[in-house]
Every structure is written in C-alpha cells, then in structure tokens.
C-alpha positions as CSV (number, residue, x, y, z in Angstrom):
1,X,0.0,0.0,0.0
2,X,2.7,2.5,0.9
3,X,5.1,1.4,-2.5
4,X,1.2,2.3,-4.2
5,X,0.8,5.8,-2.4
6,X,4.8,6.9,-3.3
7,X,4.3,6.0,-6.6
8,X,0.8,7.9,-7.1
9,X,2.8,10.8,-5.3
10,X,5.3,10.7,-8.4
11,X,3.0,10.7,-10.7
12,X,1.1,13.6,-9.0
13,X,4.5,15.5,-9.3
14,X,5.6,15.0,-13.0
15,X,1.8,16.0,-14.0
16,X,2.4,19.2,-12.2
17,X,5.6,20.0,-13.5
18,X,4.4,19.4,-17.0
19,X,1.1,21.6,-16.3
20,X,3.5,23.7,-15.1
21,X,6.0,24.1,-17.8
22,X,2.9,24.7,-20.3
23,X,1.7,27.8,-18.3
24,X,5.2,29.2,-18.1
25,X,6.1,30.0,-22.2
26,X,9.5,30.1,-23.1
27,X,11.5,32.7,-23.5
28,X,11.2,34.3,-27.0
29,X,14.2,34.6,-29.0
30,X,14.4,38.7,-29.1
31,X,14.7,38.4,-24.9
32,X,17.3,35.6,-25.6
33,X,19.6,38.2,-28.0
34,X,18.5,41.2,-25.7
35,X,19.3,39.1,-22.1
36,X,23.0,37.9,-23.8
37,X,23.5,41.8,-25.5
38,X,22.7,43.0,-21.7
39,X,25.3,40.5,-21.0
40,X,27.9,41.4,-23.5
41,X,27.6,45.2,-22.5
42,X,28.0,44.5,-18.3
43,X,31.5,45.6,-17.2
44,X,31.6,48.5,-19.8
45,X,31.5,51.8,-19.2
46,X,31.5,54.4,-21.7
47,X,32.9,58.5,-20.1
48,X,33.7,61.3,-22.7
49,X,34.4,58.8,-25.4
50,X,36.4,56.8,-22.9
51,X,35.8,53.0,-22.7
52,X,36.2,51.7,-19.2
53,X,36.3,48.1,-18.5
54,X,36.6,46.1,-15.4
55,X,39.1,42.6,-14.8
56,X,36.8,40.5,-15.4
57,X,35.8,41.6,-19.2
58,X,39.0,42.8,-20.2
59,X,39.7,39.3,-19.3
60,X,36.7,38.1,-21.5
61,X,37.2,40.2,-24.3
62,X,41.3,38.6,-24.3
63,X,42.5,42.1,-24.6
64,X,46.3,42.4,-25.1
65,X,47.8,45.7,-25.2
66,X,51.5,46.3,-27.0
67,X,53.8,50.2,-26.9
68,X,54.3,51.0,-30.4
69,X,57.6,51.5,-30.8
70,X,59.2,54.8,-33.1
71,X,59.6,53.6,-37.1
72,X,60.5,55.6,-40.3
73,X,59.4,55.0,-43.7
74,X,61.0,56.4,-47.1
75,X,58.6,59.2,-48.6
76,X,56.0,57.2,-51.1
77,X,53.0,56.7,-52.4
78,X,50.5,53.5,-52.5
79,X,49.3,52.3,-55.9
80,X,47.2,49.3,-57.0
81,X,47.3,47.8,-60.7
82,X,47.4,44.3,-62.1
83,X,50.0,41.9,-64.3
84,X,49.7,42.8,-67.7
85,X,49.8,40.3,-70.4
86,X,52.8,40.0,-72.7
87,X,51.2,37.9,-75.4
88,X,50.6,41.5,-77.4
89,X,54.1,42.2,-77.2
90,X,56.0,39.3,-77.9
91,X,53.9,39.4,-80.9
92,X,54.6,42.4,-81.9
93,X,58.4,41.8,-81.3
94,X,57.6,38.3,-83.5
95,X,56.5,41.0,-86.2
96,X,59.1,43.4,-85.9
97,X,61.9,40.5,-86.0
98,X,60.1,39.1,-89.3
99,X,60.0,42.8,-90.7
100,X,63.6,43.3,-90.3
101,X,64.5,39.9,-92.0
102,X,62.4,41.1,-94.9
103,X,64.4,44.0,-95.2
104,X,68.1,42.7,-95.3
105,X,66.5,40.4,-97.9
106,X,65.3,43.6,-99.6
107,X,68.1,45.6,-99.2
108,X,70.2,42.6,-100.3
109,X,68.3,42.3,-103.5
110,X,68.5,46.6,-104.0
111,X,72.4,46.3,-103.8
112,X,72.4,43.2,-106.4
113,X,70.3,44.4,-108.6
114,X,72.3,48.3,-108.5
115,X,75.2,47.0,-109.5
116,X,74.2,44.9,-112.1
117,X,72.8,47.5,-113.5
118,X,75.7,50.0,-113.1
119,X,77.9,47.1,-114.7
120,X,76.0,47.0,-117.7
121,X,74.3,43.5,-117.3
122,X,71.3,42.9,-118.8
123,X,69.3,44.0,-116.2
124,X,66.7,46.3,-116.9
125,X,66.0,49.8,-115.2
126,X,62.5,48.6,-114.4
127,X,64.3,45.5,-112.2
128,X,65.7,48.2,-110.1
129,X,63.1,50.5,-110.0
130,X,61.1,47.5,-108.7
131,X,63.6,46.4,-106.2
132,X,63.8,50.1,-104.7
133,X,60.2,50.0,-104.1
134,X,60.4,46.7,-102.3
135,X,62.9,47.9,-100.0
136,X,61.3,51.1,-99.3
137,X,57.7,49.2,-98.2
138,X,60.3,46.9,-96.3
139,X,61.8,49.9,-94.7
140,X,58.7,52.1,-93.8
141,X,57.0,48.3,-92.8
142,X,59.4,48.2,-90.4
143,X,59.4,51.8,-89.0
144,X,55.7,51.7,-88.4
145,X,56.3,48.0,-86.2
146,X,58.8,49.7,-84.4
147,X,56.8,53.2,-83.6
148,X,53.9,51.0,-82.2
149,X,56.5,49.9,-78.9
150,X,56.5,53.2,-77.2
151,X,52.6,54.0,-78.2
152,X,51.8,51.0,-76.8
153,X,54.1,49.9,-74.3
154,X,56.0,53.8,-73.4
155,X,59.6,54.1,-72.6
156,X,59.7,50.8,-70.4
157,X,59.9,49.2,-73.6
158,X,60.5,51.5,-76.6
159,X,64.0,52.3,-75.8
160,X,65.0,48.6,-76.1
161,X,67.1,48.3,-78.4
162,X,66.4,44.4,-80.9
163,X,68.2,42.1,-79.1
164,X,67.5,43.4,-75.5
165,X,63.9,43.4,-76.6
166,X,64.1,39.8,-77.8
167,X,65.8,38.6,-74.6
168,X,62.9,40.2,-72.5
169,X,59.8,38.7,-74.7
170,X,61.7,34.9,-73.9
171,X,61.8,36.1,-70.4
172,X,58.2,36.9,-70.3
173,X,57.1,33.8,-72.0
174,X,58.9,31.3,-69.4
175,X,57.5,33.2,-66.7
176,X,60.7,34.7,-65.7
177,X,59.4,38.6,-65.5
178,X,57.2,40.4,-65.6
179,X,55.0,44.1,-67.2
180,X,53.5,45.4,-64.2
181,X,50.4,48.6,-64.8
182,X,50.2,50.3,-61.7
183,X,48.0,53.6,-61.0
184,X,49.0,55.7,-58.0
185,X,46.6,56.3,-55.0
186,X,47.1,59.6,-54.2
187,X,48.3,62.8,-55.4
188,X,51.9,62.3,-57.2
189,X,54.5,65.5,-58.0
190,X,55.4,65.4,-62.2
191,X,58.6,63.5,-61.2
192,X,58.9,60.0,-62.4
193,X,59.5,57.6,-58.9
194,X,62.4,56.9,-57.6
195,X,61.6,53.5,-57.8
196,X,58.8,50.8,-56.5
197,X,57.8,47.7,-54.7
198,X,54.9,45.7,-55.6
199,X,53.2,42.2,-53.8
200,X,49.9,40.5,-54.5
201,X,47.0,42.5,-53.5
202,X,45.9,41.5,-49.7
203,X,49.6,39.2,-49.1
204,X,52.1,41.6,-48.3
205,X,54.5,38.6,-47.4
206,X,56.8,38.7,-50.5
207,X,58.0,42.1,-52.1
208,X,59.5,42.1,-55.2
209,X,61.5,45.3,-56.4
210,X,60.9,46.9,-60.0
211,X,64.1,46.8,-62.1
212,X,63.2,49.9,-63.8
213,X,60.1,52.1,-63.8
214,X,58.1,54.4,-66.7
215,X,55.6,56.3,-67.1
216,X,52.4,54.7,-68.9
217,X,51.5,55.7,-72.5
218,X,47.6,56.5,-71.4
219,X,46.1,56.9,-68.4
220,X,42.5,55.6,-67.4
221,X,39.6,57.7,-69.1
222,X,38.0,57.5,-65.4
223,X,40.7,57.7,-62.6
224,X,43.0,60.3,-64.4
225,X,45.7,58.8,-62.1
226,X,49.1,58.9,-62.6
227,X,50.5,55.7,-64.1
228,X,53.3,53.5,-64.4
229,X,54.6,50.3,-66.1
230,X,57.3,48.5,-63.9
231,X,59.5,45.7,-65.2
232,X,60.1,43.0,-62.6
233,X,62.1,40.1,-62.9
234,X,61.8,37.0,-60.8
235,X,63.6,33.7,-59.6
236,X,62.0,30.6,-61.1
237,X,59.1,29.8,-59.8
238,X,58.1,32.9,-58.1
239,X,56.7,35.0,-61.2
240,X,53.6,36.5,-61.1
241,X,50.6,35.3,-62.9
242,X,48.8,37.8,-66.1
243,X,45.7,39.3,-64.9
244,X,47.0,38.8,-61.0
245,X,45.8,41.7,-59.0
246,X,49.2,44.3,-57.2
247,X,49.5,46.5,-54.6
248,X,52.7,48.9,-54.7
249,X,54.6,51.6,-52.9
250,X,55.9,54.1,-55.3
251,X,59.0,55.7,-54.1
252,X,59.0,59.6,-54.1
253,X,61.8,62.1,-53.3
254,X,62.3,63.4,-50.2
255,X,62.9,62.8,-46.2
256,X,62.1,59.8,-44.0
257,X,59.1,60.2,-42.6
258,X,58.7,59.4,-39.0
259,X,55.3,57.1,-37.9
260,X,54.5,53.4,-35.8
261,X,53.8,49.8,-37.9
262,X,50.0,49.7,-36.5
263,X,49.2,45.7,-37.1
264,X,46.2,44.6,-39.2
265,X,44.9,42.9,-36.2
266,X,44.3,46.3,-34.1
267,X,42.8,48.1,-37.0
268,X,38.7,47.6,-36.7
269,X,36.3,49.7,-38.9
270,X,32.7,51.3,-38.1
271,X,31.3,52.5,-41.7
272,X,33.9,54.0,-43.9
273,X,36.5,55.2,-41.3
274,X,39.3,52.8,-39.6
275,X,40.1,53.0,-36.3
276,X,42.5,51.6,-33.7
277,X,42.1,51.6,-29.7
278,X,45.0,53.2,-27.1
279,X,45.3,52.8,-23.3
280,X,45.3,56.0,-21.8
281,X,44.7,54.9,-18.4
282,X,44.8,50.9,-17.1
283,X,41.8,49.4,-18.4
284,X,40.5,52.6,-20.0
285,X,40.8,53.3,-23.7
286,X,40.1,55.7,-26.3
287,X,39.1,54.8,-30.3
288,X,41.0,57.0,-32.9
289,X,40.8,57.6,-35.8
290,X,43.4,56.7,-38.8
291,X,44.0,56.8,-42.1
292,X,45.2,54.2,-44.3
293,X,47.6,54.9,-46.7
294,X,50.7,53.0,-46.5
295,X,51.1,48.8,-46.0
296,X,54.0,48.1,-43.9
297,X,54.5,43.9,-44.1
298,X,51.8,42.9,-42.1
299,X,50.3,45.9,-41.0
300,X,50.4,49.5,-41.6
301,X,52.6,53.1,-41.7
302,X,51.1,55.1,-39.7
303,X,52.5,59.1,-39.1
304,X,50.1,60.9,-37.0
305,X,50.4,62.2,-33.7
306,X,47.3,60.7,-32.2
307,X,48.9,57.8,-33.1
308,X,52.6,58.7,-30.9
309,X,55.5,56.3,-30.7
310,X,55.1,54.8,-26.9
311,X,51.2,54.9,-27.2
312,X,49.9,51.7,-26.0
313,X,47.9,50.0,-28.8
314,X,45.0,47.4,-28.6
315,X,46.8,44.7,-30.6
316,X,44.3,41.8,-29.8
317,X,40.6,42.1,-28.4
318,X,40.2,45.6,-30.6
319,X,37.0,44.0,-32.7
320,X,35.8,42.7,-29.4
321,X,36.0,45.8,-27.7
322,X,34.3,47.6,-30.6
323,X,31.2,45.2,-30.4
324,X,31.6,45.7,-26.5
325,X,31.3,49.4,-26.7
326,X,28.4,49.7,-29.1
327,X,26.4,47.6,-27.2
328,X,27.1,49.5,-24.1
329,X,26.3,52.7,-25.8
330,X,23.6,51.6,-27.3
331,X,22.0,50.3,-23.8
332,X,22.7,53.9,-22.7
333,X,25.7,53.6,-21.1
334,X,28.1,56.6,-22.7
335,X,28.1,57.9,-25.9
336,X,28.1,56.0,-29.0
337,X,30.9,57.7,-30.5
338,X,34.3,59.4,-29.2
C-alpha cells in the first residue's frame, strides 16, 4: 500500500511540472539576443568617449595591449594595378623580327640588282626600279612595327634596343618577368619615382623590387591617375601570374618620414572610417581615428600624432572591444561615439 501511495505521489508530481511548464512559455528569442546583449555590455563603461572596463571583461574580451615603438618610412605613395599580359608584345616583337628579316633580304636584293645595272648586265632599269620599291615598303613596314613599342608599351619598352627586346619577350614567355600597370593612389609630383615595390594584393608577405620604372602611355579615361609600367624580374618559380591583382609603394623624393607599424589585427572599422584603440589609463581606452595609406608587411605606416610612438595600442581584443562598446552605448551607457 505505501510502495502504491509513493508511486501515485510521483506521478502527481511530474503532471504538475508538465502543467507547469505549459503555463510558463518560453522565453522568446528577441529576450534571448537582448538578455546575452545585456550580458555582453556589463562591465563596460563608456565617459567622454572613454571605454572603461573592469578585470573580469577585459579578461573576456582577451585584450592584449602592446607600446608602439618609433619607425621611419621612405617618402612614397601606394598604388594598386594588375600583371599585364605580354602575349601582345611578344607578338609584336615576332613581327618586328620578321620585318627586319624582310628588309636585309630587300636591301640585299636593291644592292644586287644596283650593281648589275651600273655594270652594264642585262638588267633592266624597271628591275631596279622595282627592287627600290620593295625595299622602301620593307623599310617604312618596319618603321611603323617599331613606332607602335612606345605607343603602346611607353619608354619601359620603346627604348629597347632588338636584341635586348628579344631577350625580354623569352623572359616573359617562361615566366621569368614580368609588365606590371600600376596607378597611383594619391596625389603624385610630375617626377617620375624613384623606384617601386609591388606584392599580391591582400599578401604583403613577399615584395618584389621593379628593375626599372616608366611612365604609362595612357592613363584611365575615369581615374585620371598617374601611371606607371614597372619591369620586374623573378627567380624561377616565383613570377607573377597575367591578370593577377598588385599592390605597390611608389617611391617619391624626399625625407624619412617618422610614424609606428600599426598591425592589421588592431585596426577595426565602423562605416567607412578605420580606427584603432589606445590605453590611456589601465583598463580605460580611447578609439582614434586613422587613415590608411601606407602597407607596412603585415600591418600599416602610420604618421600621426594621435597615433605617438610609446602609445599603448589594442593589438588583440580591438573587434571585441568595438562590439563591447556599441552595445554599451547603445543600452545607454556613454556615448556611441568618441
């Protein structure tokens, strides 16, 4: 009887609990988001721009903090541009080659046919007359080949001379260099650069150094922008692809300028603007604004003096502390913005 009575007493239990849990609804999703935003803002404190965390959430948000350290840079200018393909212009130097050949043969055949003439072989006037012609297409055939290299490929390429034009088409076919087209990303004095860099857009791991530089023979109907064509050369195996997408430092005139290396890591961006995050105070820290114009290996050049050397820079934990301060601004607790 009792074993009967304890097990009605169960039963009488788990019906309750399940009446229970059908009164009580669960907890709709917006709470959920709202209860872990809540959650995400506590320990955050936003005062005259300044975000102030406690331990425990600088802890959370795996904020490390680094002193940027004084570096200088060579004055410059970024650029972007792309690979071009050499296909055009080892066919044009195919054509040019072919061209000359036909005039020796020409010329060859002018001379012959001159002297027979002058010698008083029966060779008529007409013959030479014929053979002048020949050599003169030959000769302005030629001519117009030739005038189409700095039209269409400037100086880079126009002032190469036969041979050291041949020897850079075999290069370019095996791979071995390279035509780079690069447009410059800023204003740029009338002076031809002192030189330039270039790396695959987005992997600034490997720089490779132009060999010589020129300016293009057009510029872009829309961007106006300066441009250049660079000549690269590389070891086997490391040449860059046609079509393959640059990034570049043109190297101006001028002195060092003096800046910090800013990683990509501390950089975050709200809207258009980038910004990074410095400790003023322990556990308090300011957003500032930056501008982007210089890649510096993995990171960036940065000369600006809200940006000092010695300033102590959010190098990991800067997108979390972004989110961190947004949410606490937005649940009203500083202002949204510095």
């Amino acid at each position: 009887m009792k074993q009967f009575l304890a097990f009605l007493l169960i039963v009488a239990a788990a019906a309750g609990g399940w009446y229970a849990r059908d009164l009580i609804p669960p907890k709709h999703e917006d709470e959920k988001a709202k209860e872990e935003e809540h959650a995400e803002g506590q320990g955050v404190e936003i005062e005259n721009g300044v975000v102030k965390l406690d331990e425990e959430t600088e802890e959370r948000l795996g904020i490390e903090v680094s002193e940027l350290a004084e570096a200088k840079r060579e004055p410059g200018i970024a650029g972007v541009g792309q690979v071009l393909d050499p296909a055009p212009l080892v066919a044009l130097d195919g054509e040019i080659t072919a061209a000359a050949a036909a005039l020796d043969a020409s010329r060859a055949e002018l001379d012959r046919a001159q002297k027979l003439f002058q010698s008083g072989e029966n060779v008529a006037k007409k013959s030479v007359d014929t053979a002048q012609a020949l050599f003169r297409a030959d000769e302005i055939k030629l001519s117009s080949l030739k005038r189409r290299l700095p039209l269409e490929w400037g100086s880079l390429i126009g002032s190469l001379d036969s041979s050291a034009l041949s020897d850079l088409c075999e290069k370019l076919a095996r791979g071995e260099a390279a035509i780079v087209r690069v447009e410059a990303l800023g204003e740029l004095s009338a002076e031809l650069p002192a030189g330039a860099s270039i790396h695959r857009l987005n992997d600034t791991s490997t720089s490779i150094e132009a060999e010589r530089i020129a300016a293009a023979p057009s510029l872009d109907s829309k961007t106006q922008s300066a441009a250049f064509l660079l000549l690269c050369r590389f070891k086997e195996g490391t040449g860059l692809t046609p079509g393959t997408m640059v990034s570049s430092e043109l190297k101006t005139k001028g002195e060092a300028a003096k800046g910090v290396i800013v990683p990509r890591d501390a950089i975050v961006r709200q809207g258009a603007q980038a910004w990074v995050y410095l400790e003023k105070e322990e556990r308090e820290f300011t957003r500032v604004p930056v501008n982007l114009q210089t890649r510096d290996g993995e990171g960036w050049f940065i000369s600006d003096e809200k940006v000092p050397a010695g300033a102590k820079l959010v190098t990991t934990g800067a997108a979390a502390l972004l989110s961190a301060e947004l949410t606490a601004a937005g649940a009203g607790g500083g202002e949204e913005e510095p």
